[in-house]
C-alpha positions as CSV (number, residue, x, y, z in Angstrom):
1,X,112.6,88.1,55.5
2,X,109.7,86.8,53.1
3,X,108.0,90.0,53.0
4,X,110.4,92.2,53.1
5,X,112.3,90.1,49.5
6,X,108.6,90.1,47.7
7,X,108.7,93.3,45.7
8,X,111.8,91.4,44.0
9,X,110.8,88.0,43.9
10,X,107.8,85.6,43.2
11,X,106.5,84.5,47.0
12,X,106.4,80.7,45.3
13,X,110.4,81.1,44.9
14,X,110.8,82.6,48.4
15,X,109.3,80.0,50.0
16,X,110.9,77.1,47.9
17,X,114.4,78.4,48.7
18,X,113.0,79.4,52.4
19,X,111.8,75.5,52.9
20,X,108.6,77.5,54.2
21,X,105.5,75.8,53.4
22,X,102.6,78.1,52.1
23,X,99.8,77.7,55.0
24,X,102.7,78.1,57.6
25,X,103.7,81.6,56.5
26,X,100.0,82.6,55.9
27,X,99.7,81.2,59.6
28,X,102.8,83.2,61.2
29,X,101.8,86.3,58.7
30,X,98.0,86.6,60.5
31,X,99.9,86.3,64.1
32,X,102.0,88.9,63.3
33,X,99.2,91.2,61.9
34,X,97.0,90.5,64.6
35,X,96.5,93.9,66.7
36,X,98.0,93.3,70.6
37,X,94.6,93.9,72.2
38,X,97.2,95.3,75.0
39,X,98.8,98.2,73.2
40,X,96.6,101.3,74.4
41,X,97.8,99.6,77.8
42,X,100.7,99.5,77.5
43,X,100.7,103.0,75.8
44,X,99.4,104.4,79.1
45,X,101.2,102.2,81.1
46,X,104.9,103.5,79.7
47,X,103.1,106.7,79.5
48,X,102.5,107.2,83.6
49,X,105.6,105.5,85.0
50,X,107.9,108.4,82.7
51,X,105.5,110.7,83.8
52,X,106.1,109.8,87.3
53,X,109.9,109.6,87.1
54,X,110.3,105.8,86.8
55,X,109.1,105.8,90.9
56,X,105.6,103.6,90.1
57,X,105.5,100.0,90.8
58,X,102.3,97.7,89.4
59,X,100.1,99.0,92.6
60,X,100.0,102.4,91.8
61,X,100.2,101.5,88.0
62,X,96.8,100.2,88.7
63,X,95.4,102.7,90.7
64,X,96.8,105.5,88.0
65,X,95.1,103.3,85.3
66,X,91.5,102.9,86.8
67,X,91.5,107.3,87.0
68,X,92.3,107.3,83.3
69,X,89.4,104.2,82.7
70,X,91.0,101.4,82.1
71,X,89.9,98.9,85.0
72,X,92.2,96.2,84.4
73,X,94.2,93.7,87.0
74,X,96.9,94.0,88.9
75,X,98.2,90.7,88.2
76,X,98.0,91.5,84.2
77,X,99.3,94.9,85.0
78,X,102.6,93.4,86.7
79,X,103.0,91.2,83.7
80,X,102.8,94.1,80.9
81,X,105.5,95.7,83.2
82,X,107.9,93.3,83.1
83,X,107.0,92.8,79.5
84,X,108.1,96.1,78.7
85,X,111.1,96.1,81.2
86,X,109.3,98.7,84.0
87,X,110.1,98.1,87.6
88,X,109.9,100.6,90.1
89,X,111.5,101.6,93.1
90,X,112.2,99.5,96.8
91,X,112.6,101.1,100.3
92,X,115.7,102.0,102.5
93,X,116.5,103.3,106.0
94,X,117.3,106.2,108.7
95,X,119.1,108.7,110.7
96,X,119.2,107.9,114.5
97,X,119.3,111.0,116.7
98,X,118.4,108.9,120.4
99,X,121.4,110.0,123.2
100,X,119.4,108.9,126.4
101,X,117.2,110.7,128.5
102,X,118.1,114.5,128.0
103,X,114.9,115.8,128.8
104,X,111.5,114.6,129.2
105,X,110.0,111.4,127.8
106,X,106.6,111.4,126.6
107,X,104.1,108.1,126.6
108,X,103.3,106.4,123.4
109,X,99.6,107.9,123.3
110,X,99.3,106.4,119.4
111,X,100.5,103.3,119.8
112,X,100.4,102.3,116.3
113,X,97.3,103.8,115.7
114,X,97.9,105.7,112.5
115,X,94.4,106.9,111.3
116,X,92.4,110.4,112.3
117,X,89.1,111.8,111.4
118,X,90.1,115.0,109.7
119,X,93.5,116.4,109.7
120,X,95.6,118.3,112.3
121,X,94.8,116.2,114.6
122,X,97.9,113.7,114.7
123,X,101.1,114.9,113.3
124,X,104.6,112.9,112.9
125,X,108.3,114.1,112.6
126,X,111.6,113.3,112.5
127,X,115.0,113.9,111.5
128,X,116.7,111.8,108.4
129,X,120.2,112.4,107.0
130,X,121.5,112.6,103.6
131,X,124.9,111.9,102.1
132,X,125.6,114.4,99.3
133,X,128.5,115.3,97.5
134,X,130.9,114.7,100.2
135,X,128.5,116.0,102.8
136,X,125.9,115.7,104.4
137,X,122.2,117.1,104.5
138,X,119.5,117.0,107.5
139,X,115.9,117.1,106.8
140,X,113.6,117.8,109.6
141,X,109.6,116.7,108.5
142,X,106.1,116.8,109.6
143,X,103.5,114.7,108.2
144,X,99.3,114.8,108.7
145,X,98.5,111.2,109.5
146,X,95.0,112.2,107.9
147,X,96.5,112.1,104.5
148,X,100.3,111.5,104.8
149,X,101.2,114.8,103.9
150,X,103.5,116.8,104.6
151,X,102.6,119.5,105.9
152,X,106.2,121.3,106.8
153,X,109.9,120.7,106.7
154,X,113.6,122.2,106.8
155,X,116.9,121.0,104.9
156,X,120.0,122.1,106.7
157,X,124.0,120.9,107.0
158,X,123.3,120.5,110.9
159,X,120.6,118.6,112.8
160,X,120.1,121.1,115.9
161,X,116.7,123.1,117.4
162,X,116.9,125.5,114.2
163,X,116.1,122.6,112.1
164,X,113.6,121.6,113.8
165,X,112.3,125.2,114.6
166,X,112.2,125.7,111.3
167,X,110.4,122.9,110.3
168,X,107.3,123.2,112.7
169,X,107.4,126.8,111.6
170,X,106.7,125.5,108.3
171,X,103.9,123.5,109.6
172,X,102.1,125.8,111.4
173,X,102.3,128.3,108.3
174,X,100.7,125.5,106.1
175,X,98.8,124.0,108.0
176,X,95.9,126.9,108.8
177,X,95.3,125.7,112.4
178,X,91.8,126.6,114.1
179,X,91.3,127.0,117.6
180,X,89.6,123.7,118.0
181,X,92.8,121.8,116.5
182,X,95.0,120.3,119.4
183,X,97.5,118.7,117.2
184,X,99.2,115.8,119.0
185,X,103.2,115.6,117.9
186,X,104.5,112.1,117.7
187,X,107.8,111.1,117.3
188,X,110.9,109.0,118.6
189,X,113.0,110.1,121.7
190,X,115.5,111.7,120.1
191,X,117.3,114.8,122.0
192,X,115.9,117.5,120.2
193,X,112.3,116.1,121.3
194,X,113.0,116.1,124.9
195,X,114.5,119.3,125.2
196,X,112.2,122.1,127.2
197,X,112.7,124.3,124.0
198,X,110.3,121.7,121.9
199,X,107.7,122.3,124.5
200,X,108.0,125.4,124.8
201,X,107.9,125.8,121.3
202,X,104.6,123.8,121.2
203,X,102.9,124.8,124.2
204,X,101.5,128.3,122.8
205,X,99.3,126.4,119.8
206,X,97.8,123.8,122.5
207,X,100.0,121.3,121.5
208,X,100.6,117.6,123.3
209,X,103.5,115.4,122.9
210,X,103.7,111.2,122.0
211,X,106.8,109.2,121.5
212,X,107.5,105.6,120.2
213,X,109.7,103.2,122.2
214,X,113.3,103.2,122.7
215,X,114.5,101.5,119.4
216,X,111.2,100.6,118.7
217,X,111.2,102.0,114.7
218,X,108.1,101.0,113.6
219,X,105.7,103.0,116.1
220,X,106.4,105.8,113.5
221,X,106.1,104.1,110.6
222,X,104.6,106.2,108.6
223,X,107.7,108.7,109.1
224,X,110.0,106.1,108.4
225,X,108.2,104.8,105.3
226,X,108.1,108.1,103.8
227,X,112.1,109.4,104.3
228,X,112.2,105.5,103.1
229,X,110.4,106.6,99.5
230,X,112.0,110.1,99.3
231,X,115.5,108.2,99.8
232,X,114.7,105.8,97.3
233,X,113.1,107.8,94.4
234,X,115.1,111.3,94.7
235,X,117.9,110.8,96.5
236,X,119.7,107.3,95.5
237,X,118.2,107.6,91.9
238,X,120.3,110.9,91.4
239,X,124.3,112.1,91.6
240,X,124.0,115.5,93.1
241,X,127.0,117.7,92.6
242,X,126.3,119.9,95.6
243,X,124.3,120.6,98.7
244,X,122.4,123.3,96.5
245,X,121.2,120.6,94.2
246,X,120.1,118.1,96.5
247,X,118.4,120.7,98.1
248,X,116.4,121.7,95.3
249,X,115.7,118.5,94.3
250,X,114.5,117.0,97.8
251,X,112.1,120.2,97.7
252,X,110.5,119.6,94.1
253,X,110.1,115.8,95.0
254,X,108.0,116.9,98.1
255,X,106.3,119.3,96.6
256,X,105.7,115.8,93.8
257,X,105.1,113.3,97.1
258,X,102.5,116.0,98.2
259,X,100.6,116.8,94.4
260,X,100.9,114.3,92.2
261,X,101.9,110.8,94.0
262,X,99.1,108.9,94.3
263,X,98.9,106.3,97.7
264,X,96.6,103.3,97.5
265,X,95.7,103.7,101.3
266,X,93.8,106.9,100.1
267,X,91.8,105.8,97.3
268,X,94.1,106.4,94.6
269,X,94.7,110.2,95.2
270,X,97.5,112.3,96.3
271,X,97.9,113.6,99.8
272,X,96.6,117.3,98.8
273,X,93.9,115.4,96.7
274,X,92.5,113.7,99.7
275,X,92.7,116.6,101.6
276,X,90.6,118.7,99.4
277,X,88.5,116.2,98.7
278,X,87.8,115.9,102.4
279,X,87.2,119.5,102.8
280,X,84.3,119.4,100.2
281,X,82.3,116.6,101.8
């Protein structure tokens, strides 16, 4: 209020009518025109969680940070985000596709074990559901537990063998398979698993099945988690007005997820990064 009344009055007068002594409003005046030693931070921070669609929490903030040069804490990191009002996203849940023994029942070969040597050599899938504009949306996945990508996948109204045929078709297109690649499939016992078709539809590329326990979610967690994130940062964040729109939206946040969205588990990089970074070694 002083400074903005001392092009038309004395500063002696405004702080005599203000009751402000002189050294307190030099004091507060030198706070106020101290720089934040935080704003390039803070700059960059606002900067990378717009640029990745409000989906960033502090962990990633960090890791996004330290590629740009700025090594600073998580724990100071969290605080500028609440500062400036920036929270990021939580996790949700799934589709459940078990009817009973249909078909075969493979053993858990992975049991938890969610780490390979190169890629192609464990994949994970599964079915997750969608409500949409009235509707709903299926979306069949497989996902390289090398570098939790995702490496193939089909959106359809109805969760049957095409889905799921489609998907793996996907995979196998992407993935560039070599002869010495004998991809092991994991994932729960839902029907479409057991079936003879899903052998049969492996078999020719020297496939070999695993399955987690009846009910037992978390021996494909990595599956889970990531229908978890796409649920949270596409599909609740957004009102679709039809099945066309989700559609295209669930495809441009994989083909995001894959690209761009940086996991701490692989040193800060995207899936595709990690892959290609791999590859050079």
């Amino acid at each position: 209020m002083i400074d903005e009344l001392r092009h038309e009055f004395p500063l002696q007068i405004l702080l005599h009518v203000s009751e402000v002594k002189k050294a307190t409003y030099y004091y507060h005046k030198k706070n106020l025109e101290k720089a934040d030693k935080y704003a390039t931070i803070k700059e960059a921070i606002e900067r990378i969680f717009y640029q990745h669609k409000e989906l960033y929490g502090y962990r990633r903030i960090v890791l996004a940070l330290r590629k740009e040069g700025f090594f600073i804490n998580h724990k100071t990191v969290r605080r500028l985000m609440n500062d400036l009002g920036l929270h990021g996203v939580q996790k949700a849940k799934k589709y459940r596709s078990y009817r009973g023994e249909v078909g075969q029942i493979a053993n858990n070969k992975i049991n938890r074990h969610f780490e390979t040597e190169k890629p192609n050599q464990v994949w994970l899938t599964d079915v997750t559901e969608f409500k949409v504009a009235g509707n709903k949306l299926y979306l069949s996945a497989f996902l390289d537990v090398f570098n939790r990508e995702i490496v193939g996948y089909s959106i359809t109204q109805n969760p049957n063998f095409g889905l799921i045929q489609d998907s793996f078709g996907n995979a196998i297109k992407r993935a560039n398979l070599s002869l010495q690649d004998q991809v092991l499939i994991h994932s729960d016992q839902g029907w479409l698993y057991q079936i003879p078709r899903f052998q049969q539809l492996i078999k020719p590329y020297n496939m070999s099945q695993s399955m987690s326990r009846k009910g037992n979610c978390l021996d494909n967690a990595l599956m889970e988690g990531f229908f978890g994130i796409l649920k949270n940062e596409c599909i609740y964040r957004n009102s679709f007005r039809s099945l066309e729109e989700a559609t295209q939206e669930i495809e441009t946040y994989i083909e995001y997820y894959n690209t761009l969205r940086i996991k701490q588990k692989l040193n800060g990089m995207s899936p595709i990064e990690y892959r290609l970074n791999y590859e050079k070694a």
